[in-house]
N, C-alpha and C positions, 0 to 999 in steps of 0.2 A: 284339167280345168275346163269348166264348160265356156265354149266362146260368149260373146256378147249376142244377140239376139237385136233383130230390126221389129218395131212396130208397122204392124200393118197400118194404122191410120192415117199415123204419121209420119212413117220413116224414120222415126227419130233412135240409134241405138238402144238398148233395154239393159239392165245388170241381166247377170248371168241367171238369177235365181228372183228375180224381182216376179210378183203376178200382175202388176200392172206398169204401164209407160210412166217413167220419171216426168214427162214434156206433156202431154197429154190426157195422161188417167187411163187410157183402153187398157182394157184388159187381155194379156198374153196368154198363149201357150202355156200350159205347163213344161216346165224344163224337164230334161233327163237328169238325175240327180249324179254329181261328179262324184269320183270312184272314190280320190282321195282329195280332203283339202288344200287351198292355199299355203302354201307353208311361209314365203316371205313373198312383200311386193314387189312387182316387177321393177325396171331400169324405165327411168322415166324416157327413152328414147320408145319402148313398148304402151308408155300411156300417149304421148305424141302418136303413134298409129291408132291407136283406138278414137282419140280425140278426132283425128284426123279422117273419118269419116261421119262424121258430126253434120246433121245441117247447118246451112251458112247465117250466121248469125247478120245481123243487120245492123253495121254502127249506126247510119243515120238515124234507125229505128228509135223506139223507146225498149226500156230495158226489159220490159215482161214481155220482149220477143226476144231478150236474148236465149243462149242456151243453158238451162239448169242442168250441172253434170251430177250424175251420181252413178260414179265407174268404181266396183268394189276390186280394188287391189290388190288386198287379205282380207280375209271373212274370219270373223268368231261367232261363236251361238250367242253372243250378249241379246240376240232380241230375236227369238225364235216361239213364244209362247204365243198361243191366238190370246182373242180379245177376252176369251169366255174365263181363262184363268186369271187375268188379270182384273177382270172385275164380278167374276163369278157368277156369271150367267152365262148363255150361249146368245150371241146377236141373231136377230132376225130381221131382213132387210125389209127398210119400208121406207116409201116413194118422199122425196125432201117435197117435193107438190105440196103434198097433204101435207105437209105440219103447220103451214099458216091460220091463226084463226087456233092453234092446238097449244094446249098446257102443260110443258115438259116436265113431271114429276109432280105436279101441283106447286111448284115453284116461281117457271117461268113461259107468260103467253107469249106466245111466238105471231110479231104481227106483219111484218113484209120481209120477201128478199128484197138485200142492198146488195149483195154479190157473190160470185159463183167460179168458182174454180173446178180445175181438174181433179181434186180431191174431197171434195167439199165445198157448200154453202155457207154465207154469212147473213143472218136476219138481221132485223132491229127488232129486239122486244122490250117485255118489261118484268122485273122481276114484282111476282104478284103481291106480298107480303108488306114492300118496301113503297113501289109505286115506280120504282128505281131502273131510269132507263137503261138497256142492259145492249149489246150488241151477243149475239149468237150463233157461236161458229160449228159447223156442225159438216157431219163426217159422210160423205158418199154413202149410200149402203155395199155399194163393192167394193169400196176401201174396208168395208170392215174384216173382210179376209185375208187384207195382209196385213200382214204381223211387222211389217217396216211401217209403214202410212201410221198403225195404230200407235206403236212407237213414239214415231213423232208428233201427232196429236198430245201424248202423253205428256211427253217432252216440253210442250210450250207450257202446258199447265204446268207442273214441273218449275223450270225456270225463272218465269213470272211470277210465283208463287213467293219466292224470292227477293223478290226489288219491288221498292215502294217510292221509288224516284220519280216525281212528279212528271216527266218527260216518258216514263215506261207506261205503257195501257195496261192495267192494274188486270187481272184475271182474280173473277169473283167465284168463281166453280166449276168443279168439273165432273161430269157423272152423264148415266145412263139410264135411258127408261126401259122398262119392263119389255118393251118390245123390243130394242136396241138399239135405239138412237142416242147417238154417243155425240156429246156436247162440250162447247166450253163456253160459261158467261162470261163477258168480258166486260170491264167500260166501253160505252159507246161514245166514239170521237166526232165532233161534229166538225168537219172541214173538207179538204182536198189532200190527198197522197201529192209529196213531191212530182212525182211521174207526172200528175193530170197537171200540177204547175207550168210546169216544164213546157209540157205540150201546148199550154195557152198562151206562154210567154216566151218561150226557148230562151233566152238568156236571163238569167236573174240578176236583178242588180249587185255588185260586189259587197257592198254591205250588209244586204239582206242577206248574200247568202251566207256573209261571215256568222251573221246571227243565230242561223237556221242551224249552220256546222259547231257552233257554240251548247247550244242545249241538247244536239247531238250526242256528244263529246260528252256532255254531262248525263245522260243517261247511260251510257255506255261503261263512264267511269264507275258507279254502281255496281254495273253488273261483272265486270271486270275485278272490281275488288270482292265479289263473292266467286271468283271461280270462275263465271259463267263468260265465252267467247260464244259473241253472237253468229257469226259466222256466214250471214247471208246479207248485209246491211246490200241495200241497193233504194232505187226511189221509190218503190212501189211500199216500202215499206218505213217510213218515213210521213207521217201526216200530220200537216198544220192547219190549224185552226188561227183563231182571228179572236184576240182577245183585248178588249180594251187599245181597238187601233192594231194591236201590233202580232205578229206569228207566234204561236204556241207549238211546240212542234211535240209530237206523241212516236215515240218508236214501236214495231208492229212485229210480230212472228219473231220470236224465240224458239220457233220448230225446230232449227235442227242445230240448236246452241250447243255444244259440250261444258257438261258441268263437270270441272275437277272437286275430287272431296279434299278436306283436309287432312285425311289420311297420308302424310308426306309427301303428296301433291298425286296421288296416284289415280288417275281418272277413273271417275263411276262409270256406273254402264252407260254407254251411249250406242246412237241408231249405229252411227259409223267405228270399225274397228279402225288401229292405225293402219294409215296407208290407203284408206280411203277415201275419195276425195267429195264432197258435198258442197256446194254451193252455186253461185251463177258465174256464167264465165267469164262476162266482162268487167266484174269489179273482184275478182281473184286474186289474192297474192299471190310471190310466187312457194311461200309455203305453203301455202294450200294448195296451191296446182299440184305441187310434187307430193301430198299426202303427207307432210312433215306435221310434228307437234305444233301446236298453236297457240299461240298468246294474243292479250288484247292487239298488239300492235298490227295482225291480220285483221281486225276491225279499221284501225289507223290509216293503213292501205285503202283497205273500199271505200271508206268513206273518203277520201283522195281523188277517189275517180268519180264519186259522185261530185264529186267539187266542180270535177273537169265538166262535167255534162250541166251543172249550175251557171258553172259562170259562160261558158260556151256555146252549149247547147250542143255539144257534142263531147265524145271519148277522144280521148287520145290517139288511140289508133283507128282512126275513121277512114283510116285507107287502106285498114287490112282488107283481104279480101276473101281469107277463109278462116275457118278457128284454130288453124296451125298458125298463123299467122299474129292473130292474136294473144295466143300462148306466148309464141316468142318475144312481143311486146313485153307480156308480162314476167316473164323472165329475162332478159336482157336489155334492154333497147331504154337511156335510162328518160324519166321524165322529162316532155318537154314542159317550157316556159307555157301555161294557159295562155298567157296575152300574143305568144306566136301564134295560136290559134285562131285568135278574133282581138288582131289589133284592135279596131273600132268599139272594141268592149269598155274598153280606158282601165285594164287590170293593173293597177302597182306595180312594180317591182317587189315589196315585201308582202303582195299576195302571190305571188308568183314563187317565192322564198318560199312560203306556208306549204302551197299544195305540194311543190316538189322534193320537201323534206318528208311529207307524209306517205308521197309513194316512193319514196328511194327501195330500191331492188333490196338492198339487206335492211333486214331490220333494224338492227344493231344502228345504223343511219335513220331510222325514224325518232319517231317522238315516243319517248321511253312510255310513258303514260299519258291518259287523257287527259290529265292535270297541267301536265307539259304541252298538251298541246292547246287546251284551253288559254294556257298564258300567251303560247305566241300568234292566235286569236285576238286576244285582247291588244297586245303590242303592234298587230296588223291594224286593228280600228282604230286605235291611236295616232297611228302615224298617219293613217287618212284624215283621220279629224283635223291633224299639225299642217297637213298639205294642203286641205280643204281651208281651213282659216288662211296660210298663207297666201293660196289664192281670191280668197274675198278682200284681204288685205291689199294685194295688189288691184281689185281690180274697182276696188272703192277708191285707191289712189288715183289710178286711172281717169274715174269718174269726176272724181273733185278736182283733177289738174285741168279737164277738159272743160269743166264749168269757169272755173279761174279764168282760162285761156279767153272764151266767149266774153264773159264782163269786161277782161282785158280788153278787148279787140271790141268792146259797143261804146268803151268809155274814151279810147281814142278817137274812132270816129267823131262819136257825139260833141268832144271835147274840140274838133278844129274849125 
């Protein structure tokens, strides 16, 4: 087996066989190809070592400084084809600069960057045809030589393709131009990512945020009932918008979802074989840390710890102090109460119930589906609304016994 490999730019560990940084995009080394394959995943005491030279993730941070793992376990050939077979041409790299001002296929003008990652660009355009504002996510040129990256590109079109749940961002196409710029139209959402919330408010109010994890929950439910675990839920993907007063919330990157077919539940191809672990580390379950099969209820989890970091403004484990650290969190150590976190937040007790059913360590102790979790959702807002009126009721009592009191107390007077 070939070891893991360090990024030069970053430092940040590489897969064995990957051509560019999972953490940063630069591009590696070529590896020396292993003799013979993976035959089974290692003893999860051997992914704790590997983890365990990880850079040090940052709880107080926000989460797009956590660390995105993808440590291959076992390897299959499910996604060893470049890009050229897969859409039948050969790519030729050309600068993301240029394409502003430019008409992808005679389809779509391409009119600003809105944002830029390690793998790829996102514009805002318009589809020319329709007039129809479009957002435009579009692929590095040195990503297009790996055959993982292009994968997962594929993969969210793919997925999305799939759900029409008004809380999922709707993807309108996917394709490439003649030169090889590899794209996907998207709905363009007009708002802020969870994250930038966060950042401006650090704690969200309880209610608000019940609401936000509510249409959540209901997007999720969708894609759950076709198969598809999203598998990366965190805030940066997660965006509300403001719609008539109140939060619309839009869920984001189905990139590295797993779709089971219905072929006796036998999973399609995906980027990851079993045993390999994909996602960010601090909203991990512990099936997924350990590379176990996955169900929605590993969405049920992260969105858990997003909770923690809504209603808190912070993770649960904000006093680890390395990513071994935080593994063991999330493998053992079981939920605490949010409200221990930030008493002065005024958290329930049956929102407190909510989040720490959601991250309970087995699943089997979660919320079987999002259905289920949306109802104790609703029985969380209810009971605040029961607490809420019973304290306006007490403190209108209050008010009118003290006014009582006053007239009392000027009629005796007045009266000797």
């Amino acid at each position: 087996m070939v070891a893991n490999r360090i990024c030069a730019q970053c430092k940040s560990p590489a897969d064995a066989e990957a051509h560019f940084c999972g953490v940063c995009g630069a591009a590696l080394p070529t590896p020396p190809k292993p003799a013979t394959p993976v035959a089974e995943a290692p003893h999860f005491d051997q992914l704790l070592d590997r983890v365990s030279g990880m850079p040090r993730s940052v709880p107080h941070a926000s989460p797009a400084q956590g660390v995105p793992i993808h440590m291959p376990l076992a390897r299959s050939g499910a996604i060893s084809a470049p890009i050229a077979s897969a859409l039948g041409r050969e790519p030729v790299p050309v600068s993301l600069d240029r394409l502003v001002g430019r008409t992808l296929n005679n389809r779509y003008l391409v009119k600003r960057k809105i944002g830029e990652g390690g793998f790829g660009a996102v514009f805002e355009g318009m589809q020319v045809a329709t007039e129809r504002p479009v957002a435009l996510k579009v692929l590095h040129p040195q990503s297009l030589s790996d055959p993982t990256v292009v994968a997962r590109f594929r993969r969210e079109a793919e997925s999305c393709s799939k759900l029409r749940n008004p809380h999922t961002v709707v993807i309108y196409d996917f394709d490439q131009t003649e030169d090889g710029v590899l794209y996907l139209a998207m709905e363009l959402v007009r708002g802020q990512s969870l994250q930038d919330i966060q950042r401006a408010f650090g704690m969200v109010p309880v209610e608000r945020c019940l609401r936000i994890l509510d249409q959540v929950a209901d997007a999720l439910g969708e894609a759950h009932a076709k198969g598809i675990v999203h598998r990366d839920m965190k805030p940066e993907n997660i965006m509300v918008e403001e719609r008539d007063g109140e939060d619309f919330v839009k869920v984001l990157d189905f990139g590295i979802a797993k779709i089971k077919s219905g072929d006796g539940g036998k999973d399609a191809p995906a980027l990851t074989a079993i045993g390999q672990t994909v996602g960010t580390l601090e909203f991990m379950s512990p099936e997924q840390l350990r590379g176990k099969p996955l169900d929605g209820r590993s969405d049920i989890y992260a969105l858990g710890m997003v909770s923690y970091e809504m209603l808190t403004g912070e993770l649960p484990f904000n006093k680890s102090k390395s990513t071994t650290e935080i593994i063991q969190f999330h493998l053992q150590e079981p939920p605490p109460p949010p409200s221990s976190l930030k008493p002065e937040a005024g958290i329930p007790e049956v929102v407190d119930a909510l989040v720490q059913k959601m991250c309970a360590k087995a699943r089997d102790d979660r919320h079987t589906t999002t259905d289920e979790l949306r109802q104790h959702i609703d029985e969380a807002l209810k009971a605040m609304d029961t607490r809420a009126n019973r304290y306006e009721a007490k403190r209108v009592a209050v008010v009118i016994g003290a006014v009582v009191l006053v007239i009392g107390l000027l009629i005796y007077f007045l009266s000797r």
